[in-house]
PDB file of N, CA, C and O in Angstrom:
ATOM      1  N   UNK A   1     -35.983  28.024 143.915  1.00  0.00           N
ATOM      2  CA  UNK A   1     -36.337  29.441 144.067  1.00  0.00           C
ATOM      3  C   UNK A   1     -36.896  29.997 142.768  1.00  0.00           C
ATOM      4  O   UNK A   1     -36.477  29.467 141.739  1.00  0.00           O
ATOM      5  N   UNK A   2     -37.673  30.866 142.670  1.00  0.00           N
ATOM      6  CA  UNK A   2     -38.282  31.345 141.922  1.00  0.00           C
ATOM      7  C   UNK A   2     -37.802  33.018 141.640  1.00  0.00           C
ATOM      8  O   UNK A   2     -37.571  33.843 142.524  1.00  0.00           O
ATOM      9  N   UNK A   3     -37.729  33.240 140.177  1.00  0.00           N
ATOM     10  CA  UNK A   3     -37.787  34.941 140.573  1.00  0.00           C
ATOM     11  C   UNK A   3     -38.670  35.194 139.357  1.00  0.00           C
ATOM     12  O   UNK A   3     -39.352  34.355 138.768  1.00  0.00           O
ATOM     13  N   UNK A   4     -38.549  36.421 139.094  1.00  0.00           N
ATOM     14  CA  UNK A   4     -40.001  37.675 138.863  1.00  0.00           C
ATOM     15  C   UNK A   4     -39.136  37.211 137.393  1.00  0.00           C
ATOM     16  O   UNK A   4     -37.952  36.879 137.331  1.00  0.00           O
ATOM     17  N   UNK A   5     -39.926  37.286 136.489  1.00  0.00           N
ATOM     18  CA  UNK A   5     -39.874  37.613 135.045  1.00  0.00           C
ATOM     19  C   UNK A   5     -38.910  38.496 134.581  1.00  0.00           C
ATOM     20  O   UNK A   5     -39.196  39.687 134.702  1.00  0.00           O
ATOM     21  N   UNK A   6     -37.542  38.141 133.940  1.00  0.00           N
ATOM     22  CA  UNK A   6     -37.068  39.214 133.626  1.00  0.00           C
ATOM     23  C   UNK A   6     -36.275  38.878 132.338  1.00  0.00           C
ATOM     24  O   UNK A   6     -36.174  37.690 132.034  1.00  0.00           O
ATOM     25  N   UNK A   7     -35.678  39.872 131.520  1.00  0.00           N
ATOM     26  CA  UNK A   7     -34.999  39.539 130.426  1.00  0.00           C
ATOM     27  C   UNK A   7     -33.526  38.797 130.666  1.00  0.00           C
ATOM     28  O   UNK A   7     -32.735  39.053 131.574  1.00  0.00           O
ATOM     29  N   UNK A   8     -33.394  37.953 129.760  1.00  0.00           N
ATOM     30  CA  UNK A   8     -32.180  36.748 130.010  1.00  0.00           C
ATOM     31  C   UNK A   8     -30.824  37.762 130.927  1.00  0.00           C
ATOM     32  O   UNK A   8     -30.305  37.552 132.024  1.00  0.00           O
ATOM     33  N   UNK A   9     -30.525  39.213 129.601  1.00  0.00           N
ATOM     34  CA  UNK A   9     -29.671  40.006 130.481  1.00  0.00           C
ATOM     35  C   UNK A   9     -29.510  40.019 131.536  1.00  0.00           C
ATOM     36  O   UNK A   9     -28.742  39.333 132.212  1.00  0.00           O
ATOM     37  N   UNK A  10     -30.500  41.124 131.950  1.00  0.00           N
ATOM     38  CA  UNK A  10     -30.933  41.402 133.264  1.00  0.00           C
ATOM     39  C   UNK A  10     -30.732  40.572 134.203  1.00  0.00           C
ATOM     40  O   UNK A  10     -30.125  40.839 135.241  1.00  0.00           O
ATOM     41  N   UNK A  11     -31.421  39.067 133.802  1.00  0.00           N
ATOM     42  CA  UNK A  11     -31.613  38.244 134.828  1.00  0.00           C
ATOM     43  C   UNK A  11     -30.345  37.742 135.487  1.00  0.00           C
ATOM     44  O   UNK A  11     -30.179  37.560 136.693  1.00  0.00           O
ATOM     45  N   UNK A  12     -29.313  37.513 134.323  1.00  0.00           N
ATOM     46  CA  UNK A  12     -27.733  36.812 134.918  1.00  0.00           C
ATOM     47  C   UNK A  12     -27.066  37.884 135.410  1.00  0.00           C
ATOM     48  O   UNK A  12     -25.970  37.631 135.910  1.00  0.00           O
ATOM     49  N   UNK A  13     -27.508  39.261 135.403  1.00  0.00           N
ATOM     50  CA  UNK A  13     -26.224  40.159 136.545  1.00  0.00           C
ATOM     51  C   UNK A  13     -27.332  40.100 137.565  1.00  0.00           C
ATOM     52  O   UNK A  13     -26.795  39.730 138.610  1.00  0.00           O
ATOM     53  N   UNK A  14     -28.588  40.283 137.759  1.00  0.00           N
ATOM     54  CA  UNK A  14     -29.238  39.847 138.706  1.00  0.00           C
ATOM     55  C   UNK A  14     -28.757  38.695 139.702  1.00  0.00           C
ATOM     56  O   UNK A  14     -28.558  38.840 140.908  1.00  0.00           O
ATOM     57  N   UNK A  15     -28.654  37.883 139.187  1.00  0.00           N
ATOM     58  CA  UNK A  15     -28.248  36.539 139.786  1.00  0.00           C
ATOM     59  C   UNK A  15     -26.674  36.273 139.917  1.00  0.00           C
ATOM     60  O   UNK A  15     -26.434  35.436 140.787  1.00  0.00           O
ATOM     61  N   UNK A  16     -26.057  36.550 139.563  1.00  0.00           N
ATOM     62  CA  UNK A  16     -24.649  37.050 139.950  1.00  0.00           C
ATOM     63  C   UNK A  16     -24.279  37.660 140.838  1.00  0.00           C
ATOM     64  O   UNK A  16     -23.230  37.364 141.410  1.00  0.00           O
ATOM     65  N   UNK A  17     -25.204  38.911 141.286  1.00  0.00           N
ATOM     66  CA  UNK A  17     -24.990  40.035 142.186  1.00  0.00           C
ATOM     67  C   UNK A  17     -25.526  39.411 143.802  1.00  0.00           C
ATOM     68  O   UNK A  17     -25.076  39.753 144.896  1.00  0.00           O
ATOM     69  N   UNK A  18     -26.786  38.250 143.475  1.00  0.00           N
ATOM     70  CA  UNK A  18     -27.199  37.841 144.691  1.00  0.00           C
ATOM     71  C   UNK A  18     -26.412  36.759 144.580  1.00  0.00           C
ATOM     72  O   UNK A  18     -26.503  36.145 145.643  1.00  0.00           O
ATOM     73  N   UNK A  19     -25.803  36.299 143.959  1.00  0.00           N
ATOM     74  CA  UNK A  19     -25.377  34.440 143.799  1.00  0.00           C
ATOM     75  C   UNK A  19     -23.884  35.341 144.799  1.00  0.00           C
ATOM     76  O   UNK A  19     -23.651  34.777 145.868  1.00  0.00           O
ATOM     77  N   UNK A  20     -22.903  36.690 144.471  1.00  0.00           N
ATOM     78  CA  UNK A  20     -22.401  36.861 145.095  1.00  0.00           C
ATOM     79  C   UNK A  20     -22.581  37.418 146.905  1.00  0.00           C
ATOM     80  O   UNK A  20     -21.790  37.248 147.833  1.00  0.00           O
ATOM     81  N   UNK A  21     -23.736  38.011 146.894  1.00  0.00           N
ATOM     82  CA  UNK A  21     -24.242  38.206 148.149  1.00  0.00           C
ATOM     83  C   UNK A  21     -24.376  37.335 149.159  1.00  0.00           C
ATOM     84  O   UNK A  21     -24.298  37.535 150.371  1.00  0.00           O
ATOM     85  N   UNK A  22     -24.605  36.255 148.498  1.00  0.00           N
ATOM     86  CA  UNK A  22     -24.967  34.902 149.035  1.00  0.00           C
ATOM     87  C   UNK A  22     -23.392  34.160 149.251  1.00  0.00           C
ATOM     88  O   UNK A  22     -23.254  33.407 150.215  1.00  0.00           O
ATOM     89  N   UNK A  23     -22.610  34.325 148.623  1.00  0.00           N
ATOM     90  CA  UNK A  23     -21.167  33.579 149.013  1.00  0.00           C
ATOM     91  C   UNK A  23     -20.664  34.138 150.207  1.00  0.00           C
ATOM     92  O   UNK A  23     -20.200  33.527 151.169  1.00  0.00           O
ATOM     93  N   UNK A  24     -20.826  35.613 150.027  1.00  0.00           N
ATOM     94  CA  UNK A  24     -20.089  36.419 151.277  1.00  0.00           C
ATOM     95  C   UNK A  24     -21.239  36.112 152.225  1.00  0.00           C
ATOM     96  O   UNK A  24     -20.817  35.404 153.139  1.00  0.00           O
ATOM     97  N   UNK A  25     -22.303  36.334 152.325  1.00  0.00           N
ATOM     98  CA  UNK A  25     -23.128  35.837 153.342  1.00  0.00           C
ATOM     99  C   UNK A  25     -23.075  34.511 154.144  1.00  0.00           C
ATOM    100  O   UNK A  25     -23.418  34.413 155.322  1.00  0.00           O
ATOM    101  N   UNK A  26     -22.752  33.816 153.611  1.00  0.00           N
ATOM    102  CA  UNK A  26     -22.609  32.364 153.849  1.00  0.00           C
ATOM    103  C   UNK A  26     -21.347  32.259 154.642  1.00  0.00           C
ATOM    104  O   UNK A  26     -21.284  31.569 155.660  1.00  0.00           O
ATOM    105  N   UNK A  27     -20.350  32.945 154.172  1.00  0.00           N
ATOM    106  CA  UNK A  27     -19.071  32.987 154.543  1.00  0.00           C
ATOM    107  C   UNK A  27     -18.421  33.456 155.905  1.00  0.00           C
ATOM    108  O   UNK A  27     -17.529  32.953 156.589  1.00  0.00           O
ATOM    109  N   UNK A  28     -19.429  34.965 156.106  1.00  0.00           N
ATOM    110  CA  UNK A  28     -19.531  35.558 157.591  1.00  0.00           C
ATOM    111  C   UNK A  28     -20.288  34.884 157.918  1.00  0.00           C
ATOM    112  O   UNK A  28     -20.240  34.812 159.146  1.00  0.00           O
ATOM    113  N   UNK A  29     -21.244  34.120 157.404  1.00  0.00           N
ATOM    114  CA  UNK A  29     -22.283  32.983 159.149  1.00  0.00           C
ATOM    115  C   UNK A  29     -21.269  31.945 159.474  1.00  0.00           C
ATOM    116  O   UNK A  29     -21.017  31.604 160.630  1.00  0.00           O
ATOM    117  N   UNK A  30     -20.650  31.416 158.333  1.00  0.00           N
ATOM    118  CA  UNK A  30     -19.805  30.181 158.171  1.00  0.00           C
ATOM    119  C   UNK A  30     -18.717  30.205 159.981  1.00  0.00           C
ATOM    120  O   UNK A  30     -18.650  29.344 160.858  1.00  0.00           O
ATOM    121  N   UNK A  31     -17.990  31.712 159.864  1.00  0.00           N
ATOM    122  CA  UNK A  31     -16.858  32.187 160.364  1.00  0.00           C
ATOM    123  C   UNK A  31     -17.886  32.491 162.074  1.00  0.00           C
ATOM    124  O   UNK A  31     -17.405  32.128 163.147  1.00  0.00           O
ATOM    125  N   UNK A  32     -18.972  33.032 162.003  1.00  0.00           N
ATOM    126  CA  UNK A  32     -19.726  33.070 163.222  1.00  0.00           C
ATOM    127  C   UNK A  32     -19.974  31.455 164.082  1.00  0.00           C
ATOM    128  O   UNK A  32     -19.716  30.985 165.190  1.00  0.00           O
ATOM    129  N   UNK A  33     -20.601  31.021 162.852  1.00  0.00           N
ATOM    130  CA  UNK A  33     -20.961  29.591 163.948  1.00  0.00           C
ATOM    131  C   UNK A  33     -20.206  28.872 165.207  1.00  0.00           C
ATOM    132  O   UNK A  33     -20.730  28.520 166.264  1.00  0.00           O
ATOM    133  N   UNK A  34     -18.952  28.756 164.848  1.00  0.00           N
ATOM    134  CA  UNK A  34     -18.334  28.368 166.066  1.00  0.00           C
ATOM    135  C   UNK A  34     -18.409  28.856 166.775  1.00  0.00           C
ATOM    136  O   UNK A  34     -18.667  28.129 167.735  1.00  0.00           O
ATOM    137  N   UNK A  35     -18.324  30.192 167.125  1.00  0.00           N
ATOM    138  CA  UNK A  35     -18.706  31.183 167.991  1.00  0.00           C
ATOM    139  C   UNK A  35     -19.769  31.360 168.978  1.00  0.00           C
ATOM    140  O   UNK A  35     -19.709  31.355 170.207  1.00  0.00           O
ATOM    141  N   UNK A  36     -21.004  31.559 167.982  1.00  0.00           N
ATOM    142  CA  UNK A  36     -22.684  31.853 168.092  1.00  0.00           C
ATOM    143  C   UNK A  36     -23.415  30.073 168.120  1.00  0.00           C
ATOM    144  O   UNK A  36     -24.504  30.216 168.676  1.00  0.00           O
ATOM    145  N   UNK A  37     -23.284  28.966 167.851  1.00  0.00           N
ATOM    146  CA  UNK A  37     -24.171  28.211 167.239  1.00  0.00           C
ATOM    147  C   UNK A  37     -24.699  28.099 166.134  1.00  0.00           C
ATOM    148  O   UNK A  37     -24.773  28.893 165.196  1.00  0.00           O
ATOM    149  N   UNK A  38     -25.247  26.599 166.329  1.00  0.00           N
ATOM    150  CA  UNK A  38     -25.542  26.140 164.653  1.00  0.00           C
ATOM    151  C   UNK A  38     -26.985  26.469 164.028  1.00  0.00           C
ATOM    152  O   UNK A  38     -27.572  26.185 162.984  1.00  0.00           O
ATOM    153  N   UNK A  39     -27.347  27.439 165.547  1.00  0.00           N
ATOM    154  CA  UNK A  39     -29.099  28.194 165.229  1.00  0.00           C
ATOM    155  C   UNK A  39     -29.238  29.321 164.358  1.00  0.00           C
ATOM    156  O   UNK A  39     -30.193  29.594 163.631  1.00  0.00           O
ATOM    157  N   UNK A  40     -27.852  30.120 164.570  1.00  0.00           N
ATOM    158  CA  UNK A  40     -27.296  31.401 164.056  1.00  0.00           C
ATOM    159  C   UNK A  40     -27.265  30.995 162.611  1.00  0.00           C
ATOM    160  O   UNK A  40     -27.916  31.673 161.816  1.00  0.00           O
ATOM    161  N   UNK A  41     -26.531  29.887 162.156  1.00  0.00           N
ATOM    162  CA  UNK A  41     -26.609  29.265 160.801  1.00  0.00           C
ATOM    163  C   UNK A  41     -27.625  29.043 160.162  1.00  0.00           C
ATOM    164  O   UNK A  41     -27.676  29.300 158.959  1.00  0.00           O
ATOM    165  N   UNK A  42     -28.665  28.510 160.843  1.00  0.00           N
ATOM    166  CA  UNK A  42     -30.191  27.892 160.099  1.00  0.00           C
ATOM    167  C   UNK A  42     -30.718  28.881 160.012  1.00  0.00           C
ATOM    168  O   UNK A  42     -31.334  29.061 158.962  1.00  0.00           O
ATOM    169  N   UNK A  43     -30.738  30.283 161.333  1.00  0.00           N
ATOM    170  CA  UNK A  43     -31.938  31.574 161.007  1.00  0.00           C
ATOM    171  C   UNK A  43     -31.233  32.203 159.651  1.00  0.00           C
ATOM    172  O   UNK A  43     -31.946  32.904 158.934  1.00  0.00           O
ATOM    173  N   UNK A  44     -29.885  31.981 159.284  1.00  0.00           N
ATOM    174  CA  UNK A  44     -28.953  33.146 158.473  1.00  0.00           C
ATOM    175  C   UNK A  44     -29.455  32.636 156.805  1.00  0.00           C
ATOM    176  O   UNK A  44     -29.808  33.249 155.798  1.00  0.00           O
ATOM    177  N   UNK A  45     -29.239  31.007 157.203  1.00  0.00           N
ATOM    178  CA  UNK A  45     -29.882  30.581 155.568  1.00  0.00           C
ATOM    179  C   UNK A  45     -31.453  30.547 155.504  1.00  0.00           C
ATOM    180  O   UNK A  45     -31.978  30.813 154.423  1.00  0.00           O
ATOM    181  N   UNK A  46     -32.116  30.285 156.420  1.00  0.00           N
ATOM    182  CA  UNK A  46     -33.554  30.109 156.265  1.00  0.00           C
ATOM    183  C   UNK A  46     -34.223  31.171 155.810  1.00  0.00           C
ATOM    184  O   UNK A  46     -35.442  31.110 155.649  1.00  0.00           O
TER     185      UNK A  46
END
């Protein structure tokens, strides 16, 4: 993945804030799939 130019700062609460978005995200598809399917999973990460 690529991101936009930014100062080292910036960039690691940047990426922290999505690196956490992304755990909890992962976590509610994780808890869906059994539920919904393993399509629900691929559209959620793709």
């Amino acid at each position: 993945m690529r991101h936009h130019a930014a100062p080292a700062e910036t960039a690691g609460r940047s990426w922290s804030a999505h690196h956490i978005t992304n755990t909890v995200r992962v976590a509610v598809i994780t808890l869906r799939v059994p539920a919904s399917g393993p399509h629900v999973f691929v559209r959620g990460v793709g």
